[in-house]
N, CA, C and O atoms as a GROMACS GRO file, in nm:
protein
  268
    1UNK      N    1   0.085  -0.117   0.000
    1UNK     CA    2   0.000   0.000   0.000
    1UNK      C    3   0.090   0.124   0.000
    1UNK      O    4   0.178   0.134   0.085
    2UNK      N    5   0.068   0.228  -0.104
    2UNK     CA    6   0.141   0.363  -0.091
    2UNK      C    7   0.142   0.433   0.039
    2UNK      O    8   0.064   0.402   0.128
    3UNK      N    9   0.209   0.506   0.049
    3UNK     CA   10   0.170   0.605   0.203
    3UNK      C   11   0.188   0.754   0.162
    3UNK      O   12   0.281   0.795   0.094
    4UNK      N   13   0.092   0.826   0.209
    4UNK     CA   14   0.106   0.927   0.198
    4UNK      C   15   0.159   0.991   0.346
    4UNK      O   16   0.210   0.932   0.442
    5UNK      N   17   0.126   1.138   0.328
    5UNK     CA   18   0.163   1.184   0.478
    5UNK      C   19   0.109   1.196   0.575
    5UNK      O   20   0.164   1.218   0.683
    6UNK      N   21  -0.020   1.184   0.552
    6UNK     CA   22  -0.098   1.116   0.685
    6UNK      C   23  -0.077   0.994   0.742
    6UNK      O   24  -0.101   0.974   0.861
    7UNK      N   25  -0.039   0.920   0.677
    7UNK     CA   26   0.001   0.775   0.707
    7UNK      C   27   0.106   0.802   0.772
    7UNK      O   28   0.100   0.801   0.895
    8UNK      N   29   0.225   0.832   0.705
    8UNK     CA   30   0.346   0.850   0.817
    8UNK      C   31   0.314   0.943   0.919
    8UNK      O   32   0.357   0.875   1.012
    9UNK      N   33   0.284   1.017   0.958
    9UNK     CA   34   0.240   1.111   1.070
    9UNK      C   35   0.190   1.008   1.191
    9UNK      O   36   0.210   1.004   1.312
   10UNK      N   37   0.095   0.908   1.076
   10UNK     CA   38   0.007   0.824   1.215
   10UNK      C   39   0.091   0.698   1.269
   10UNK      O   40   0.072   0.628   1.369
   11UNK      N   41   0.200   0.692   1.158
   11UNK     CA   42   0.325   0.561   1.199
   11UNK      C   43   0.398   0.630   1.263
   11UNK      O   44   0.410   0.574   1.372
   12UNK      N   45   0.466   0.737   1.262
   12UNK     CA   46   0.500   0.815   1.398
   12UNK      C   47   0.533   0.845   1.510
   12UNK      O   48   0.637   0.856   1.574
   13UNK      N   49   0.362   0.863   1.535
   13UNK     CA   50   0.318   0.915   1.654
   13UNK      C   51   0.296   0.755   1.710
   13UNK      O   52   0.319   0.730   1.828
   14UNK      N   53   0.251   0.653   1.621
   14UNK     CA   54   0.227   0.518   1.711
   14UNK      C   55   0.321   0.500   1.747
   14UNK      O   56   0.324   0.468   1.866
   15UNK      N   57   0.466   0.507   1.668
   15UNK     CA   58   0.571   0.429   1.700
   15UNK      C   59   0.684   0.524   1.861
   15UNK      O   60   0.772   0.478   1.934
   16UNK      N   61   0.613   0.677   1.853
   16UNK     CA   62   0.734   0.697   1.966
   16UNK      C   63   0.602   0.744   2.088
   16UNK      O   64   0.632   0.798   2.194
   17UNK      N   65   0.479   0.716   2.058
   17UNK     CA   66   0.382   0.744   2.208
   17UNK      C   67   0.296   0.611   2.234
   17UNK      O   68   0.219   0.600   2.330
   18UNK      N   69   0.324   0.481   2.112
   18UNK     CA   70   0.280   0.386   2.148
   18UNK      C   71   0.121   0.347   2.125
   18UNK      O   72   0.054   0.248   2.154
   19UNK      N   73   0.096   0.466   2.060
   19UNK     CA   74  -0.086   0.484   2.050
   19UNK      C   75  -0.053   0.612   1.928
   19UNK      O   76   0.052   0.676   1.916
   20UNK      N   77  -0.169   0.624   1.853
   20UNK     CA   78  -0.178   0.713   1.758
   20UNK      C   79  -0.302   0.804   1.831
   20UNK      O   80  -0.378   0.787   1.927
   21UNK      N   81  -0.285   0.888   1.753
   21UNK     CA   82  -0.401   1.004   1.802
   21UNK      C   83  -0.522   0.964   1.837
   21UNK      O   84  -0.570   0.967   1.950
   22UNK      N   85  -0.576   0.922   1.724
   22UNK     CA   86  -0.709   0.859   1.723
   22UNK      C   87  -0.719   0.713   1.668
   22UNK      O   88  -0.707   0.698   1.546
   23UNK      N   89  -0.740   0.600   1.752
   23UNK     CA   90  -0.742   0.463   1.731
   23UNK      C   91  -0.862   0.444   1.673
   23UNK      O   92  -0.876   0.326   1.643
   24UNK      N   93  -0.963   0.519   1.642
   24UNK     CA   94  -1.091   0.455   1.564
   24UNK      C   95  -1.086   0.537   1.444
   24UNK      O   96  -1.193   0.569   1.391
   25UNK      N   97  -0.930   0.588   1.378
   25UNK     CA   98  -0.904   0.635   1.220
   25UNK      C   99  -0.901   0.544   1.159
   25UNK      O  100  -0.817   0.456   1.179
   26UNK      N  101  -0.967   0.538   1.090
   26UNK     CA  102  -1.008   0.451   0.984
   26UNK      C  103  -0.842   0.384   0.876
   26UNK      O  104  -0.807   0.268   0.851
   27UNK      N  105  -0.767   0.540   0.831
   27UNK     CA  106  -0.621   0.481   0.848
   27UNK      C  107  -0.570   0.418   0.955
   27UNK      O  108  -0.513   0.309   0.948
   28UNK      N  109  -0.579   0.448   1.003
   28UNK     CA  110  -0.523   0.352   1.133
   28UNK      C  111  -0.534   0.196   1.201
   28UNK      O  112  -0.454   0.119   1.254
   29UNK      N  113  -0.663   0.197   1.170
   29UNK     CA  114  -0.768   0.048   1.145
   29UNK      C  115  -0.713  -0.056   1.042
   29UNK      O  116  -0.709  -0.178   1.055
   30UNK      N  117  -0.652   0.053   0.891
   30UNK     CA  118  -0.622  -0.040   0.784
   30UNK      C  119  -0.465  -0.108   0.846
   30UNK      O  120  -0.436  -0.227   0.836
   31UNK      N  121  -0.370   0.003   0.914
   31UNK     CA  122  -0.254  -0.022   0.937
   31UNK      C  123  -0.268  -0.154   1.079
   31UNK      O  124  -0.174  -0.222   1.119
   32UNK      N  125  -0.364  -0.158   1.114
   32UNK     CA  126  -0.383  -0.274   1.203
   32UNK      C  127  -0.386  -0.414   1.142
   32UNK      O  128  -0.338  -0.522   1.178
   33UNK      N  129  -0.468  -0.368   1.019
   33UNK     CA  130  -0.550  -0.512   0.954
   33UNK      C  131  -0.411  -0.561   0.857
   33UNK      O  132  -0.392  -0.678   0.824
   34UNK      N  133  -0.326  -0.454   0.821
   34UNK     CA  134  -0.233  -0.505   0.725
   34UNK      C  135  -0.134  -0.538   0.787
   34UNK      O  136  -0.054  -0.584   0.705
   35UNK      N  137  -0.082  -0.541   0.914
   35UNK     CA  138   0.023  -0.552   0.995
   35UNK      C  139   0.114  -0.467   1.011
   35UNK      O  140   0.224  -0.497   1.057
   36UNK      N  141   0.083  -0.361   0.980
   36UNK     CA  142   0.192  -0.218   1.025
   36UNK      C  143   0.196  -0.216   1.097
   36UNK      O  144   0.313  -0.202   1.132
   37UNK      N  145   0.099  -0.225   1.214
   37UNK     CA  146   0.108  -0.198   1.335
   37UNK      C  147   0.036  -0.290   1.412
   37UNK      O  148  -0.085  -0.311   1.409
   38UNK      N  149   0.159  -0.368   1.509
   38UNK     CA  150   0.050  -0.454   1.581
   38UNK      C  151  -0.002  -0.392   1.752
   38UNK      O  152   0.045  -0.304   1.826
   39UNK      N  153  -0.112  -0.479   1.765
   39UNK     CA  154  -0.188  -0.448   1.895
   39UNK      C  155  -0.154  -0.492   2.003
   39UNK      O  156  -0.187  -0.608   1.981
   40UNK      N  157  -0.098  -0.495   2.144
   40UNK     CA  158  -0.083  -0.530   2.260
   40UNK      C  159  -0.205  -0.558   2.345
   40UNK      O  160  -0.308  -0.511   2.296
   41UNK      N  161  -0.219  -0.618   2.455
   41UNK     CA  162  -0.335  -0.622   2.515
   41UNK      C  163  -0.282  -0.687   2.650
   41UNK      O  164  -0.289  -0.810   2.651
   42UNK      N  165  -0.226  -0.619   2.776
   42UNK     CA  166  -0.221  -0.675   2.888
   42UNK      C  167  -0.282  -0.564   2.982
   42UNK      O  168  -0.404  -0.557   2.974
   43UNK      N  169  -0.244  -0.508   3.037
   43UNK     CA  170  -0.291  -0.395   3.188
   43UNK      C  171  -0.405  -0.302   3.111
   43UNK      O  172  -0.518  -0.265   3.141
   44UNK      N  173  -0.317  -0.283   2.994
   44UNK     CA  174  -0.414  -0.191   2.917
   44UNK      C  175  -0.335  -0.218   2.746
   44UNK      O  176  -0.238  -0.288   2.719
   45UNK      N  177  -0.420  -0.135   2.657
   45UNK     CA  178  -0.417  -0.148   2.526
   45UNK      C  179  -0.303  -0.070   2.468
   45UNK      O  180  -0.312   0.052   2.482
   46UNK      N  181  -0.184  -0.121   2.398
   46UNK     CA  182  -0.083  -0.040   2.336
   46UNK      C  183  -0.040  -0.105   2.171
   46UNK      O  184  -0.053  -0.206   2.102
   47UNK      N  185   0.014   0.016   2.170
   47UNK     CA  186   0.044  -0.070   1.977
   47UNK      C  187   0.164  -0.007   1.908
   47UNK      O  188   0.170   0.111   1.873
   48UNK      N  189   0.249  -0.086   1.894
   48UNK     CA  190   0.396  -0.077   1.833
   48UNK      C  191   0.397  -0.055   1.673
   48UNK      O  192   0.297  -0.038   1.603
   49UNK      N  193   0.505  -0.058   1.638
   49UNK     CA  194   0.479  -0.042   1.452
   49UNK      C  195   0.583  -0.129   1.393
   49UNK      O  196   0.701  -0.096   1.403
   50UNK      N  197   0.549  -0.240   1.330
   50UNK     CA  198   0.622  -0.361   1.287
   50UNK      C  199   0.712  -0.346   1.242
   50UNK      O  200   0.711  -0.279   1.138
   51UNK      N  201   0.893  -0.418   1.314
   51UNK     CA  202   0.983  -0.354   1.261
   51UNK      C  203   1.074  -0.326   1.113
   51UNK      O  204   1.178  -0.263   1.094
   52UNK      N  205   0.986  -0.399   1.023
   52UNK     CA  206   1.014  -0.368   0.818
   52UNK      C  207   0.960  -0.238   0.852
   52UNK      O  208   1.055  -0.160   0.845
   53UNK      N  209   0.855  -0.178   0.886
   53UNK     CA  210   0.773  -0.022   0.897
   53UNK      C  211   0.867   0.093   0.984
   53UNK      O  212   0.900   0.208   0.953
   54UNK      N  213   0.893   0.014   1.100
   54UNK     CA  214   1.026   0.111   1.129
   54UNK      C  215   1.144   0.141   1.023
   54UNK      O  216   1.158   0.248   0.964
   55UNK      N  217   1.221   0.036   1.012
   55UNK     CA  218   1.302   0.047   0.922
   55UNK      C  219   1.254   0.152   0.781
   55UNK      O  220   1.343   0.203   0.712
   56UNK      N  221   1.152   0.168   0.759
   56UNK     CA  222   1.125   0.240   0.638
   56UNK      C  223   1.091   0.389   0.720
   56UNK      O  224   1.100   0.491   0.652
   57UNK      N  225   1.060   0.400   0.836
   57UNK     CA  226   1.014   0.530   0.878
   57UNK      C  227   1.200   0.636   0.925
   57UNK      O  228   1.210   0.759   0.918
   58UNK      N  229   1.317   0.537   0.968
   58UNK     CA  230   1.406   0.550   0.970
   58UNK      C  231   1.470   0.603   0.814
   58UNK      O  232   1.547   0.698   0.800
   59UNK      N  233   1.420   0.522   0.708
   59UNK     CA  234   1.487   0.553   0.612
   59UNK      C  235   1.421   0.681   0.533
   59UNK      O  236   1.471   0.729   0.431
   60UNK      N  237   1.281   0.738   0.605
   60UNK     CA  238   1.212   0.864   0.536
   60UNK      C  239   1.281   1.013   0.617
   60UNK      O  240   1.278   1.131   0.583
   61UNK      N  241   1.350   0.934   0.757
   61UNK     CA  242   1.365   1.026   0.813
   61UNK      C  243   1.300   1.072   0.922
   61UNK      O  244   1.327   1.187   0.956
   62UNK      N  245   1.210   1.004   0.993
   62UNK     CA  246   1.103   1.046   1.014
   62UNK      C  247   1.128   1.007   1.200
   62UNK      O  248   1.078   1.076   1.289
   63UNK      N  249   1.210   0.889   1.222
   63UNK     CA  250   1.256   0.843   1.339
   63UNK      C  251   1.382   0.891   1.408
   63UNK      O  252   1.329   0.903   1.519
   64UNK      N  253   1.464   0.916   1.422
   64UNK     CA  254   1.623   0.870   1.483
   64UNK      C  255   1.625   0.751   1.525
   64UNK      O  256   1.547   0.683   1.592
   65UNK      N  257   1.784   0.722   1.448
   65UNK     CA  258   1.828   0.606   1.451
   65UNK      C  259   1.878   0.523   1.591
   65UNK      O  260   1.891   0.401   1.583
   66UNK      N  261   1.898   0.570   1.680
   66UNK     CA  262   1.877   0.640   1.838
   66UNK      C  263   1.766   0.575   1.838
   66UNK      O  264   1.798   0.459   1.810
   67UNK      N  265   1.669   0.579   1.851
   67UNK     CA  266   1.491   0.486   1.901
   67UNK      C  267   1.504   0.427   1.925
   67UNK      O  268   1.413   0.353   1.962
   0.00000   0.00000   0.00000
């Protein structure tokens, strides 16, 4: 799937606060269903961003390599 810049904005923010802005974005929903980002579920609900998706958010620039 292409990404635009909403997409990276919402890979992001999942990947350095662990949660995206809004979890019932419909982008956000797709990046669940396609495996961009998977779901946690113990004390409470958190969600990481699969690490091929890091690696590409590193290579847009978008991370430090540092993370």
């Amino acid at each position: 799937m292409p990404l635009g810049s909403v997409d990276y904005r919402i890979l992001q923010t999942t990947y350095q606060n662990f949660k995206p802005e809004d979890p019932k974005q419909q982008e956000f929903i797709d990046f669940l269903h396609g495996l961009y980002v998977l779901e946690y579920r113990n004390r409470q609900n958190w969600y990481d961003v699969h690490p091929i998706v890091v690696e590409l958010l590193h290579e847009e620039g978008l991370i430090d390599n540092s993370e």
